[in-house]
C-alpha positions as CSV (number, residue, x, y, z in Angstrom):
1,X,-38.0,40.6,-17.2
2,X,-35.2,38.8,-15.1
3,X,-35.5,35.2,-14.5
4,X,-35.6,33.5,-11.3
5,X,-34.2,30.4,-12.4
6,X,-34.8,27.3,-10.3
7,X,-31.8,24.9,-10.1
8,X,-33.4,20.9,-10.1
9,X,-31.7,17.5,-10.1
10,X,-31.7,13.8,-8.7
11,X,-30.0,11.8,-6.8
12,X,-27.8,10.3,-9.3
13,X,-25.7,13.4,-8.4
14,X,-25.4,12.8,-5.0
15,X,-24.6,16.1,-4.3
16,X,-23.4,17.2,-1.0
17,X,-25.2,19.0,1.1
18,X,-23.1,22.0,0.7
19,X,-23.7,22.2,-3.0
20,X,-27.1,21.7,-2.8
21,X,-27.2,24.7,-0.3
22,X,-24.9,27.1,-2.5
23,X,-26.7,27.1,-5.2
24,X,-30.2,26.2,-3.8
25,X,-30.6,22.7,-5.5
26,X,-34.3,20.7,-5.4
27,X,-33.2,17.1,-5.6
28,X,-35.5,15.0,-6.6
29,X,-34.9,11.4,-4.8
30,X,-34.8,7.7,-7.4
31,X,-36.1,4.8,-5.7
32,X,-34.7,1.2,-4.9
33,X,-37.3,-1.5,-4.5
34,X,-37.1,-4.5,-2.8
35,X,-39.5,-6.7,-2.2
36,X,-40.6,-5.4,1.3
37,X,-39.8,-2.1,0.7
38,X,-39.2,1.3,-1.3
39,X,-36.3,3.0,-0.7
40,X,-35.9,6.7,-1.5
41,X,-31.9,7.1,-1.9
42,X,-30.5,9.6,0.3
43,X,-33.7,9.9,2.4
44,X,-34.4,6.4,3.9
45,X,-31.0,4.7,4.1
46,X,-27.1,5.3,4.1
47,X,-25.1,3.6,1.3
48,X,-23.7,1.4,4.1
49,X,-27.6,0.0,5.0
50,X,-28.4,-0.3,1.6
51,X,-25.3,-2.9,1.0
52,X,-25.8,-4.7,3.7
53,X,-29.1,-5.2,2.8
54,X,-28.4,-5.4,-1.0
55,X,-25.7,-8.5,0.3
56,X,-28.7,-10.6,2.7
57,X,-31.4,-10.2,0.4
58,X,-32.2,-13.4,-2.2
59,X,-34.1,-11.2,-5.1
60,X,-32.7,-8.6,-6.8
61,X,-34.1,-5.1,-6.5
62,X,-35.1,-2.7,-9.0
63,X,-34.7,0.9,-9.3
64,X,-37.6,3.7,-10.2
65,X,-37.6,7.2,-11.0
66,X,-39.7,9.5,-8.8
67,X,-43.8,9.4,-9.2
68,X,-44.8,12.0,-11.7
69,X,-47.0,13.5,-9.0
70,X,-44.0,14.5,-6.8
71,X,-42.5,16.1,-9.8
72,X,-45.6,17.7,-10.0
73,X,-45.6,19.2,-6.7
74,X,-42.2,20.4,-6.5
75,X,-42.9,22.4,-9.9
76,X,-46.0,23.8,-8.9
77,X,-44.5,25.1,-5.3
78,X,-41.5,26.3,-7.4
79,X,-44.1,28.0,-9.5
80,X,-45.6,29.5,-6.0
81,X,-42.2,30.5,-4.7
82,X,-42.0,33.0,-7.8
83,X,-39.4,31.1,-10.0
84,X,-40.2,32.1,-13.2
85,X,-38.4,28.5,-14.8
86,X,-36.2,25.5,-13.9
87,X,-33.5,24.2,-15.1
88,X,-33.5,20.2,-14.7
89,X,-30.2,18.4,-14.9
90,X,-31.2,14.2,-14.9
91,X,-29.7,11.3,-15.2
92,X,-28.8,9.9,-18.6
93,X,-32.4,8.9,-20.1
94,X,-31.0,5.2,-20.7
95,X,-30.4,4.4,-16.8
96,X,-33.7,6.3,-15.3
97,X,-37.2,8.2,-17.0
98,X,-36.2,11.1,-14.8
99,X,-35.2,13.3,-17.6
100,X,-38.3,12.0,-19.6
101,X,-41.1,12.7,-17.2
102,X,-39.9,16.1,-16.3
103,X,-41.9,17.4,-20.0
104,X,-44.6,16.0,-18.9
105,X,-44.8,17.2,-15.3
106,X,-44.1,20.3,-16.2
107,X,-47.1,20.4,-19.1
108,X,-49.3,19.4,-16.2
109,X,-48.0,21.8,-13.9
110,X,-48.0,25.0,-16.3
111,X,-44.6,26.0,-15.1
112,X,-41.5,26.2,-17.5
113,X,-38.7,23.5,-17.3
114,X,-35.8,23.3,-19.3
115,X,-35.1,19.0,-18.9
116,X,-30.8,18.4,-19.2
117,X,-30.0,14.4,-20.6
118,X,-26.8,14.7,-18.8
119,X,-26.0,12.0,-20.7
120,X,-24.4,10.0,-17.4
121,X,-24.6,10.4,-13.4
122,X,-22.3,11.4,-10.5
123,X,-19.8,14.3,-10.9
124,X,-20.5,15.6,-14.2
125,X,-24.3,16.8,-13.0
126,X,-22.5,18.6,-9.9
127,X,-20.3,20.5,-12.5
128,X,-23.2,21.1,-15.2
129,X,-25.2,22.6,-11.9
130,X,-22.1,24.5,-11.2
131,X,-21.5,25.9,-14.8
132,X,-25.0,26.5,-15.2
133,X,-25.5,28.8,-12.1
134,X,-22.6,30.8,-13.1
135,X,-24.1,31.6,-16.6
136,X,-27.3,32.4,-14.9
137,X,-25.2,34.9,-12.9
138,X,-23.9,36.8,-15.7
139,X,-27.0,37.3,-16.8
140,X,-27.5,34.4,-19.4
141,X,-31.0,33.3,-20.9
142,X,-32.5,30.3,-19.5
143,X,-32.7,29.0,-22.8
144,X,-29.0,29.3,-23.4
145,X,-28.3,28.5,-20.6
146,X,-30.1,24.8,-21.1
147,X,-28.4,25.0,-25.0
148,X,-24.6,25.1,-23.5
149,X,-25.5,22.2,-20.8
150,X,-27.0,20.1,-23.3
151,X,-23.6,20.9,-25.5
152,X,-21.7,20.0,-22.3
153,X,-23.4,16.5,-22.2
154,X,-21.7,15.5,-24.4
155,X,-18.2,16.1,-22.9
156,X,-19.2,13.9,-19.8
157,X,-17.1,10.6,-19.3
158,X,-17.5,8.4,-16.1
159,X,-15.6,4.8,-16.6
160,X,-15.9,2.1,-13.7
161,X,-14.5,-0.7,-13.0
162,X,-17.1,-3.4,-10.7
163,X,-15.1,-5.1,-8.1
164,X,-16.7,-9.0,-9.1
165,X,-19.8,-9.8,-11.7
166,X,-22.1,-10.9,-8.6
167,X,-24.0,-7.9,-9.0
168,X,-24.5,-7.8,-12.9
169,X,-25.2,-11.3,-13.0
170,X,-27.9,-10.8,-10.8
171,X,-29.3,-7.9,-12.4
172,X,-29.1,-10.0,-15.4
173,X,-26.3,-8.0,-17.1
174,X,-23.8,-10.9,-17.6
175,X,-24.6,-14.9,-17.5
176,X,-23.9,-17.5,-14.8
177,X,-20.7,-19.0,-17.1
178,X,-19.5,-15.2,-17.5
179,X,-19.1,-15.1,-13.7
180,X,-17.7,-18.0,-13.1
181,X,-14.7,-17.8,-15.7
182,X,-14.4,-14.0,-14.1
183,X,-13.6,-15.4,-10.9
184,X,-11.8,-18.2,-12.0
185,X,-9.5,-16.1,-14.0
186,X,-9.2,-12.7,-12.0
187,X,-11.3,-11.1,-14.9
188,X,-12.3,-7.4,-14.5
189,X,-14.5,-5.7,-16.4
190,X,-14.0,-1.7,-17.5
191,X,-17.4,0.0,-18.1
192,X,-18.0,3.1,-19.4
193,X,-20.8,5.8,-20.9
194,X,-21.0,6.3,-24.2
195,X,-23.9,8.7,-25.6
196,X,-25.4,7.6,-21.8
197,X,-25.0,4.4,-22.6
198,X,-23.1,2.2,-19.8
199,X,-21.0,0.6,-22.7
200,X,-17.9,-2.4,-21.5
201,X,-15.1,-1.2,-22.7
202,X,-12.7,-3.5,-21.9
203,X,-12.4,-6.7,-20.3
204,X,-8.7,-7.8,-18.7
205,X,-7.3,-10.1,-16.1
206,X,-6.3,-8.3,-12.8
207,X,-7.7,-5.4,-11.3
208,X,-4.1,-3.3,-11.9
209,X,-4.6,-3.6,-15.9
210,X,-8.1,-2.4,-15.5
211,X,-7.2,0.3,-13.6
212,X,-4.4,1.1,-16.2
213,X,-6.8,1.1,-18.6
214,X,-9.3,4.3,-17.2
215,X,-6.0,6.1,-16.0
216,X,-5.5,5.9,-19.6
217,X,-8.5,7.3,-20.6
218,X,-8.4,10.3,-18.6
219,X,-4.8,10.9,-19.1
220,X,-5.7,11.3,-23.1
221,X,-8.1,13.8,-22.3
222,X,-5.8,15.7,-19.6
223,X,-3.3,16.1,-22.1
224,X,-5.6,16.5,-25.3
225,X,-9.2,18.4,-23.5
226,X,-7.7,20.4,-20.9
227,X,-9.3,18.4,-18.2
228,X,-7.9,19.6,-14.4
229,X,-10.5,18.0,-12.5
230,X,-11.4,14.5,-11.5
231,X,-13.7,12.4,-9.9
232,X,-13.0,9.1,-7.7
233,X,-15.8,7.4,-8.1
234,X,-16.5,4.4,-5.6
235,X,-19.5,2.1,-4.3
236,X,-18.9,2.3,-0.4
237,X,-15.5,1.4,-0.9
238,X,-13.8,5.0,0.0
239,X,-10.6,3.2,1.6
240,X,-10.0,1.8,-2.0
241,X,-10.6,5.5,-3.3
242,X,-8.5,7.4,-0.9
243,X,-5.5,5.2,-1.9
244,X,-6.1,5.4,-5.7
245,X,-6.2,9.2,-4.6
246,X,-2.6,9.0,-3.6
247,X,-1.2,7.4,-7.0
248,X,-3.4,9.9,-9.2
249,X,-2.1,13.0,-7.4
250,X,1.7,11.3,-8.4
251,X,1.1,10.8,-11.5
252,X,-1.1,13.7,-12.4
253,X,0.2,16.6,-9.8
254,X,-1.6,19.2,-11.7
255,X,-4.9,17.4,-11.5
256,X,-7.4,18.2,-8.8
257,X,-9.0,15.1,-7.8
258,X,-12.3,14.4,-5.6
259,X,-13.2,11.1,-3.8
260,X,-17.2,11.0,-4.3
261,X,-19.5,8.2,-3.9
262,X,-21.8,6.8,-6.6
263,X,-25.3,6.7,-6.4
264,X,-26.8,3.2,-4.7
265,X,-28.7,3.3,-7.9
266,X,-25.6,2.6,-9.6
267,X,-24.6,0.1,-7.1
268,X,-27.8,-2.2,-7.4
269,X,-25.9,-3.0,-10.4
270,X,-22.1,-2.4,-10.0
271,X,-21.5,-4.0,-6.6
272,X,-19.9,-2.6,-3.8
273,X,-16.1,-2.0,-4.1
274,X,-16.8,-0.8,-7.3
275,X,-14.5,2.5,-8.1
276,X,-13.9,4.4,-11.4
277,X,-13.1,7.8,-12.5
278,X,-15.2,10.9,-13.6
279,X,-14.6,14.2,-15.0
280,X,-15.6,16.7,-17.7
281,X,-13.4,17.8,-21.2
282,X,-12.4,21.2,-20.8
283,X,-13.0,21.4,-16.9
């Protein structure tokens, strides 16, 4: 029987709404709450909204996976639509339950999913989506298919660097005497996934040496993992992007590089301004 594979993410992705439309992608939206009010990313507010609001507000909001009943629904009308599975590529199961609740929706729903722990968020899901369409084009099974994602997982990197510690220290990720000696001594934080993990990696005063620091990392893995594509990362802070853009393509003019935005999930916690790098070991 030949599958009709159904393609399903989130919005950690934040895939654009040409990708979603080549290869037919059901996002499914994570939530930002505030006090007065749930926020489904993508659908409710821009990036720039969310910041301003993220700056005025006094408590610090919380992020949420999607209710298990509107992964529910979208299996059982994927289910309706003739699909005969999905394939589900989440967020890493450390930052969101996404990945998690997608077994158990699909149990309930009595439709087959095949859950991905991309290990990570941002670019890396767009090219897993990518990678996994084309293997479902030559004809691939589902189930291998969901075997050489989960493989890929683990080839993910994403490293960012947060413009101050305001954010983290309110989200409870660094102390009060942490960000003051950070902004008393210019100190910048390098953070990045390990086993979707967000792991600090490295902790240096001025924002160049940080910076040095992930061009390094990637620059290993260009040379050593054949890597010839690469993210910009940023948190509404694509000016800052654009002109890192214009040193990478310098000193890496075989490298094709992206500016893309991270999701506002990310950036409850990272801050805006934040910007990092992305990309995938042998892609």
């Amino acid at each position: 029987m030949t599958e009709k594979i159904a393609w399903v993410t989130d919005t950690a992705a934040l895939l654009d709404q040409a990708t979603i439309e080549k290869y037919n992608v059901h996002v499914l939206p994570l939530h930002i709450v505030f006090t007065d009010m749930d926020i489904r990313e993508t659908i409710d507010i821009t990036s720039e909204k969310f910041y301003e609001k993220l700056q005025q507000t006094k408590e610090h909001p919380k992020t949420s996976q999607p209710p298990i009943g509107e992964v529910i629904a979208l299996y059982e009308r994927l289910k309706e639509e003739g699909y005969t599975c999905a394939i589900a590529v989440h967020t890493s199961k450390h930052l969101s339950g996404t990945y998690q609740t997608a077994f158990a929706a699909a149990e309930q729903a009595g439709f087959t999913v095949y859950p991905i722990d991309s290990k990570i968020g941002s670019f890396p899901m767009q090219k897993m989506i990518e990678t996994g369409y084309a293997l479902a084009e030559q004809g691939v099974a589902p189930q291998q298919i969901a075997a050489s994602l989960t493989d890929m997982a683990e080839r993910t990197r994403l490293s960012f660097i947060p413009t101050s510690l305001s954010q983290l220290h309110k989200s409870g990720r660094v102390s009060g005497t942490q960000l003051f000696l950070s902004n008393l001594l210019n100190i910048k934080l390098v953070i990045s996934f390990e086993d979707g993990v967000a792991t600090m990696k490295e902790k240096v005063r001025a924002d160049k040496r940080a910076r040095a620091y992930v061009v390094n990392q990637v620059g290993e893995d260009i040379l050593h993992h054949g890597v010839t594509e690469v993210a910009i990362i940023h948190c509404n802070n694509e000016q800052g992007a654009e002109k890192w853009h214009e040193e990478l393509k310098i000193a890496f003019p075989n490298v094709t590089f992206i500016v893309t935005e991270l999701s506002i999930c990310v950036g409850v916690h990272a801050g805006e301004g934040t910007l990092g790098l992305s990309w995938v070991q042998g892609i």
